[in-house]
C-alpha positions in Angstrom: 43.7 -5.2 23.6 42.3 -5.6 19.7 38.8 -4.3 19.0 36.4 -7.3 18.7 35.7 -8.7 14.9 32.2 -7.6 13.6 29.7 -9.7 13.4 27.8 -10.1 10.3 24.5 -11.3 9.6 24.7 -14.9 7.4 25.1 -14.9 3.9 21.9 -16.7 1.8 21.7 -17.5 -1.5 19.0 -15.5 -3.7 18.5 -17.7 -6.9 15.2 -17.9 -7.5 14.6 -14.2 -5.9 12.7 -11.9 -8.8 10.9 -15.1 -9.2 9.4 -16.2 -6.0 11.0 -13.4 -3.6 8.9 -14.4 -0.4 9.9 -17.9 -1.1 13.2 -17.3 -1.1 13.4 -15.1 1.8 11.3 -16.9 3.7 13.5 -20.2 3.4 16.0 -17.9 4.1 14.8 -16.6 7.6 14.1 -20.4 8.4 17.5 -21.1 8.2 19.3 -18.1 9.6 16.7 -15.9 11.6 15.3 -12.9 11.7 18.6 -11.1 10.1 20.5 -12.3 6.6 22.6 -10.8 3.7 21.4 -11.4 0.3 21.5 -10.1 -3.5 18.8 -7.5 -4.2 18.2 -6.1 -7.2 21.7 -6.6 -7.3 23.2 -5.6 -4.9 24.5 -6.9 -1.1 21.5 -6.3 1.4 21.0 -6.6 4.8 17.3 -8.2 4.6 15.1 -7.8 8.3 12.3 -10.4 8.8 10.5 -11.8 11.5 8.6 -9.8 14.3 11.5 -9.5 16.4 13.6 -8.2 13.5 11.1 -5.9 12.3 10.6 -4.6 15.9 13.9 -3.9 16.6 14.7 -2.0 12.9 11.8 0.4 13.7 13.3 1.2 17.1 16.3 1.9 16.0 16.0 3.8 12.6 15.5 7.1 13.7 19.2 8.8 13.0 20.6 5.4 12.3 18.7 4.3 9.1 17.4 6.4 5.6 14.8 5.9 2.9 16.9 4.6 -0.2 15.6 4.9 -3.4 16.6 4.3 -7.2 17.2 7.6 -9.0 14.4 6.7 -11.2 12.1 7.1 -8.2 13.8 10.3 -8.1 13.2 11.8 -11.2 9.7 10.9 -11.4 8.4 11.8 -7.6 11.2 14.8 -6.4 10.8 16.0 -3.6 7.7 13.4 -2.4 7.8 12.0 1.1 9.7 9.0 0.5 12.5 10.6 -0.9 13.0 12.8 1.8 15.1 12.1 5.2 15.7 13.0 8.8 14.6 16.5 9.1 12.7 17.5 6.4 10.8 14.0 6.1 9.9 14.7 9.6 8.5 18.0 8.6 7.1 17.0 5.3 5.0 14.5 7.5 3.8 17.1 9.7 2.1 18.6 6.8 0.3 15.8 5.5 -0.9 14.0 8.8 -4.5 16.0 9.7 -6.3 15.4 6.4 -5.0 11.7 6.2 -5.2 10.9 9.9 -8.3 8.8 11.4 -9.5 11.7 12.7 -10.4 13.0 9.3 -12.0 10.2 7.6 -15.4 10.7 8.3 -15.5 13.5 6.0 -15.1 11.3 3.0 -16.9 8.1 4.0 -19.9 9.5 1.5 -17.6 10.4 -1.4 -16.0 7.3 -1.1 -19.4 5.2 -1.1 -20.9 7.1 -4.3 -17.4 5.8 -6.4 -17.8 2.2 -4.7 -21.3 1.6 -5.5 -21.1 2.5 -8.6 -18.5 0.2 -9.1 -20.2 -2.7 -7.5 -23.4 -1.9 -9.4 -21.3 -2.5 -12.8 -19.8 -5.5 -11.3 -23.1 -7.1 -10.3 -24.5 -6.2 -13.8 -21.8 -7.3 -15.9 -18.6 -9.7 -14.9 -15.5 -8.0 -15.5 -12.5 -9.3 -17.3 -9.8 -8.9 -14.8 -10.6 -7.9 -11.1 -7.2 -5.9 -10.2 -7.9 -3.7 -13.2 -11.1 -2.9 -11.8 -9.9 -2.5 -8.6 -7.3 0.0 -10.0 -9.8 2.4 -11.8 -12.1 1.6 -8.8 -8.8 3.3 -6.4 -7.9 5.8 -8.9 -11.5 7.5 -9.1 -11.2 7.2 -5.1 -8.3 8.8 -4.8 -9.0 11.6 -7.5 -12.5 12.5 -5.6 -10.3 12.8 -1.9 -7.2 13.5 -2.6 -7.8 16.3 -5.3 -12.0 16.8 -5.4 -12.0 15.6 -8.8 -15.5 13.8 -9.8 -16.0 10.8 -11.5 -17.8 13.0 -14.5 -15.7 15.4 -14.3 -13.1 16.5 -17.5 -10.6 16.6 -15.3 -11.3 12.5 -14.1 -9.8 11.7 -17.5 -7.4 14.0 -18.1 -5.8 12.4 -14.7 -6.3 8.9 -16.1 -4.4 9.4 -19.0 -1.1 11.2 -17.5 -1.4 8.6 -14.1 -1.3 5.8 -16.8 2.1 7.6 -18.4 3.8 8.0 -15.0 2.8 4.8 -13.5 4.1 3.1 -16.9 7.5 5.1 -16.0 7.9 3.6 -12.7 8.7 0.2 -14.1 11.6 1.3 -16.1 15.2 -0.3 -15.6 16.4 2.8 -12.7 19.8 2.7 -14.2 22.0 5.1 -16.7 19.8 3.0 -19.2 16.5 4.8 -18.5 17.2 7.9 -20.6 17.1 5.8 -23.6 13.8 4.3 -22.9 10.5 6.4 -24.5 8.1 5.5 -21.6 11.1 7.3 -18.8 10.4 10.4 -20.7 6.7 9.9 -21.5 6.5 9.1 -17.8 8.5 12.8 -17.1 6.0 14.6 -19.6 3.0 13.2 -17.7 4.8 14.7 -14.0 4.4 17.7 -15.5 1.3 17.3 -17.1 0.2 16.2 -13.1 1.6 18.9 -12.3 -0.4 21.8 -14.0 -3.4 19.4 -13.6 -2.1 19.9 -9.4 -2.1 23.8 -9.5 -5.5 24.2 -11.2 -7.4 21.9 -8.5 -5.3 23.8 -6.1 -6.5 27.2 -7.5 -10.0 25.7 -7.4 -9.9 24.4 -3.7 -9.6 27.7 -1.8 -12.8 26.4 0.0 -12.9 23.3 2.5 -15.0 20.9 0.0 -16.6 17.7 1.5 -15.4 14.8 0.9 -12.0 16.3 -0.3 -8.9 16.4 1.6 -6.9 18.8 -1.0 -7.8 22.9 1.0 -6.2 21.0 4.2 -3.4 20.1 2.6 -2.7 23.2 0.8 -3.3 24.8 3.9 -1.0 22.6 5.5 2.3 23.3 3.2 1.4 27.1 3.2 4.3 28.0 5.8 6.3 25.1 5.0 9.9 25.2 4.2 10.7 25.0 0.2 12.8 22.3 1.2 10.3 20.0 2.2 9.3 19.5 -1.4 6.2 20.8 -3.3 2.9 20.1 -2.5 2.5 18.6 -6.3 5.4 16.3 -5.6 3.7 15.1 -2.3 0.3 14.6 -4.1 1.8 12.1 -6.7 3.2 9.9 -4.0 -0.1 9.7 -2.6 -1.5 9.2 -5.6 0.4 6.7 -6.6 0.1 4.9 -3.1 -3.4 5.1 -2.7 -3.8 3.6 -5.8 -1.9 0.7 -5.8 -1.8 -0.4 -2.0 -5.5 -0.4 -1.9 -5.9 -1.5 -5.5 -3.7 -4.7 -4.1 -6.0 -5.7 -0.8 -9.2 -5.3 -2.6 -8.4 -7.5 -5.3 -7.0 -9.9 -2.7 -10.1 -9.5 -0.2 -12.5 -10.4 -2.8 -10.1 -13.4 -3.9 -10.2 -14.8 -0.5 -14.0 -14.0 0.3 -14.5 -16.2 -3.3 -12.5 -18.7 -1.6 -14.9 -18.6 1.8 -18.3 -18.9 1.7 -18.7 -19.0 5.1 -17.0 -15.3 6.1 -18.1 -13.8 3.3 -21.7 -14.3 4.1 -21.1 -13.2 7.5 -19.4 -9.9 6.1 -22.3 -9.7 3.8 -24.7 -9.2 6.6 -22.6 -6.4 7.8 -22.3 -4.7 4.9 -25.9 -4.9 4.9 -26.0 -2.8 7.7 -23.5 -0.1 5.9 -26.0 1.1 3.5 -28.3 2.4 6.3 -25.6 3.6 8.5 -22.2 4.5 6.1 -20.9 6.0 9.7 -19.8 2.8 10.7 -17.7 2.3 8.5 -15.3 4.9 10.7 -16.2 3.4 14.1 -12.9 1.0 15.1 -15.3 -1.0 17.3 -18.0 -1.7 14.2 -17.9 -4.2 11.6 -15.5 -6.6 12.7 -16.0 -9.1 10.5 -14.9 -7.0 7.4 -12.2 -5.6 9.7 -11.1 -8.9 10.5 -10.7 -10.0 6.2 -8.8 -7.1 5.6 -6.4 -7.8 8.5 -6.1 -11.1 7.3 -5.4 -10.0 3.8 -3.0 -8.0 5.3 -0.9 -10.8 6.9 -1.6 -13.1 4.1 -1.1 -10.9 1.2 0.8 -7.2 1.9 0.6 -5.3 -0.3 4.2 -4.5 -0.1 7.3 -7.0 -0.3 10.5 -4.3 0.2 11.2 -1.2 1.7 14.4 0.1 1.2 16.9 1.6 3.5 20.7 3.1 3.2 21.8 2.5 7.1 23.5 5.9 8.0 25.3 5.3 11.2 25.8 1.9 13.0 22.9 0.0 14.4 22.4 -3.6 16.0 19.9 -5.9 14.9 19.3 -8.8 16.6 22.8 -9.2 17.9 24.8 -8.4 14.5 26.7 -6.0 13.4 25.4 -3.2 10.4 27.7 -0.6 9.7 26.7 2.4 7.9 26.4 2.8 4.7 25.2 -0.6 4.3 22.1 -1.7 2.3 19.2 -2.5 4.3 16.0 -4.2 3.6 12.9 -4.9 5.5 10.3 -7.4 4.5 6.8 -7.3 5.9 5.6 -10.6 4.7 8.3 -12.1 6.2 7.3 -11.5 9.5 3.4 -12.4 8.6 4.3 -15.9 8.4 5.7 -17.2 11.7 3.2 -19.5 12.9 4.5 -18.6 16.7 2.1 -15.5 16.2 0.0 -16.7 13.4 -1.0 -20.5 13.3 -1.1 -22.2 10.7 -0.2 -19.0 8.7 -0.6 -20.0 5.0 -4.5 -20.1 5.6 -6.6 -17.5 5.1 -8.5 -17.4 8.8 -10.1 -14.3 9.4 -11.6 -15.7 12.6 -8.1 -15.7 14.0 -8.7 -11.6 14.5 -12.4 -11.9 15.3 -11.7 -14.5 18.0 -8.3 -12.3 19.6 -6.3 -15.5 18.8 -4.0 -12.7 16.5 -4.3 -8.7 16.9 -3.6 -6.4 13.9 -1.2 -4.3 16.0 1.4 -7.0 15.1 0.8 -6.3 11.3 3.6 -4.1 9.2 1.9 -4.0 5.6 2.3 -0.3 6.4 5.8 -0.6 7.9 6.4 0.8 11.3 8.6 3.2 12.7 9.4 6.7 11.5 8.1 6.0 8.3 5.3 4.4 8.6 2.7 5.1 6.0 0.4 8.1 6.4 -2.1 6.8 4.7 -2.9 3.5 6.1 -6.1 4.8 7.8 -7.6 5.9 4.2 -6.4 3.2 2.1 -8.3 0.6 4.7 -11.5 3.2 4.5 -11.4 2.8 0.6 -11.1 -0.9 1.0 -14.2 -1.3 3.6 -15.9 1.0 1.2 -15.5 -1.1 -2.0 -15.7 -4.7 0.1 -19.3 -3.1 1.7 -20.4 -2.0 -0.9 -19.5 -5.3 -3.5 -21.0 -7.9 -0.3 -24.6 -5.5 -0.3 -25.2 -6.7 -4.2 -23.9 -9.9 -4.2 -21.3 -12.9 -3.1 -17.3 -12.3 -4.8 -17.6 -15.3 -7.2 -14.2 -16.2 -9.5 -14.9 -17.3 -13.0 -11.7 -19.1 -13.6 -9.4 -20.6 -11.3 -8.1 -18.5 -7.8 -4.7 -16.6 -9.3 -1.6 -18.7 -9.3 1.6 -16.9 -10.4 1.8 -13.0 -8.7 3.9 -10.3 -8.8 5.2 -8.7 -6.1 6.1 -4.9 -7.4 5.0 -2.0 -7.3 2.3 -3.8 -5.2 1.5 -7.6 -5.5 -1.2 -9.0 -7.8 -2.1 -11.1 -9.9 0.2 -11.9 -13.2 -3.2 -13.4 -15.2 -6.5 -12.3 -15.4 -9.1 -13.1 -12.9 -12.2 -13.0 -14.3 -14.8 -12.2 -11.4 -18.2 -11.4 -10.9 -20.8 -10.8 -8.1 -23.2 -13.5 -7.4 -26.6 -12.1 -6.5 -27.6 -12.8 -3.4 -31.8 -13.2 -4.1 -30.2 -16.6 -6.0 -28.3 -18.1 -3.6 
């Protein structure tokens, strides 16, 4: 008897794809469910949307399906978690969990509040010109203060700034042959190593636990780990780097939104007003649900991240097709966001749809899912409550131009333009 033919997922066309991705895949999953092959980047992928696609990648990825990334990525992050597979991603992630992990944030709720109100102060004082550039030095100084105990005032605060700037610049070169001839690839190399002695000192300097710093855990963490599960230095810039970015992304787009909505932005105001005499509740699940409920939203409406990319290593199913290894395989987040069978009316921004249990934010996957899920979901959304609370105590978000039109989607999605923004003092309204 002759072995049944695989079965391959549809083909769909991608024109129109580095312009309006979601668009395109989102048609695409329309017309040929939760499982399609298209051009990305390139090159034939296997592209996974829709709850019940998403669902059934994360249950079968372990063994089956690997982190695939460009060999700029690389060059620039070595040995960082999302480079790494099966065994020693595994163990890599061991190390990291306990200072990133819920459990943990309550030690950095007051480091995090002294870099978000100063930021709201200077945004109630002045308008700034773009709001995700804010919101990027906002994240960075958050992330320097947790991640590596470097203050705001501190020498050390710039030095970071200007080597982060190189090796984010880096990340947007062409990943190809091609990237040896461009100056910012190796500007971007110069400034890993430039991290990297930048690392070792605050490493030196962190024999201590320090509140309101995560970086004696983690040393402590990768002290008996295998050399082969990377460098802690390596590890530090991915978090960096995601920290940064991700949480950059949702509290530019919370603030968007809540200058959109009147009505839920004064209702999250009077929490927040309740944060400055209590900043504990900002780590209680059960407190604040109205600014819990925006961010969820933001999440479903705007992820911070369109692709993940995978390199299938043995055979899987997904949703009765065929993948056979070695195939390309993509997963898209947003995708998924937008059926209105779990989400009605999904192109709104409704909050209430959380705060009324019409939707839960277990069926959200801006952090992905599965074995590699993001470790640092639980901090990015305690720098984002921190930033929102403290913004909604001085004043209402108010846009001084129109709501953003074109966006990008990568590294994280924002804005293309500027958008002007202010805060709107509350005594006036």
């Amino acid at each position: 008897m002759s072995r049944a033919r695989s079965r391959m997922p549809p083909r769909c066309p991608s024109r129109g794809f580095e312009r309006d991705p979601l668009s395109v895949m989102a048609q695409g999953h329309r017309h040929h469910g939760p499982v399609l092959q298209m051009l990305v980047d390139g090159y034939e992928t296997v592209v996974v949307g829709s709850p019940q696609g998403l669902r059934e990648l994360f249950a079968a990825e372990r063994g089956r399906v690997e982190v695939l990334n460009t060999p700029l990525v690389h060059d620039l992050f070595g040995q960082a978690l999302f480079n790494l597979t099966g065994a020693l991603h595994a163990e890599a992630r061991r190390c990291l969990r306990p200072p990133l992990s819920s459990r943990a944030l309550a030690g950095y709720v007051e480091a995090l509040m002294e870099v978000a109100e100063s930021a709201a102060a200077a945004w109630a004082a002045n308008p700034c010109e773009d709001l995700y550039t804010s919101a990027r030095e906002v994240t960075l100084a958050m992330s320097a203060q947790v991640l590596l105990g470097v203050g705001p005032e501190e020498p050390d605060a710039q030095v970071l700034a200007d080597a982060f700037g190189d090796f984010v610049a880096a990340t947007g070169v062409s990943p190809g042959g091609r990237r040896y001839l461009a100056q910012r690839y190796w500007a971007g190399m110069l400034a890993r190593r430039r991290l990297g002695l930048l690392f070792r000192r605050r490493v030196e300097s962190a024999r201590r636990r320090s509140p309101g710093c995560a970086l004696k855990e983690l040393t402590d963490g990768f002290a008996g780990a295998p050399a082969s599960v990377g460098p802690l230095a390596d590890h530090l810039l991915a978090l960096l780097i995601a920290a940064r970015e991700t949480t950059a992304s949702l509290i530019t787009w919370c603030l968007v939104e809540l200058a959109g909505d009147p009505h839920h932005a004064r209702l999250a105001a009077a929490e927040a007003r309740a944060v400055l005499g209590r900043p504990d509740l900002l780590v209680q699940a059960d407190a604040l649900p109205v600014l819990r409920a925006v961010i969820a939203e933001v999440q479903r409406l705007h992820s911070p991240n369109l692709l993940s990319i995978r390199r299938a290593v043995a055979p899987l199913s997904l949703c009765g097709y065929d993948i056979p290894a070695g195939a390309r395989v993509a997963y898209c987040t947003s995708a998924g966001h937008f059926d209105a069978e779990d989400f009605p009316q999904p192109e709104a921004f409704q909050p209430g749809r959380f705060l009324s249990g019409q939707a839960s934010s277990a069926r959200l996957w801006a952090f992905g899912g599965g074995a590699h899920a993001c470790l640092g979901r639980p901090l990015a959304e305690l720098m984002t409550m921190s930033v929102l609370a403290s913004a909604l105590n001085r004043g209402l978000p108010r846009l001084l131009d129109a709501a953003p039109g074109e966006v990008r989607y990568r590294p994280a999605k924002a804005p293309i333009a500027r958008v002007p923004f202010a805060l709107e003092m509350q005594e006036t309204l």
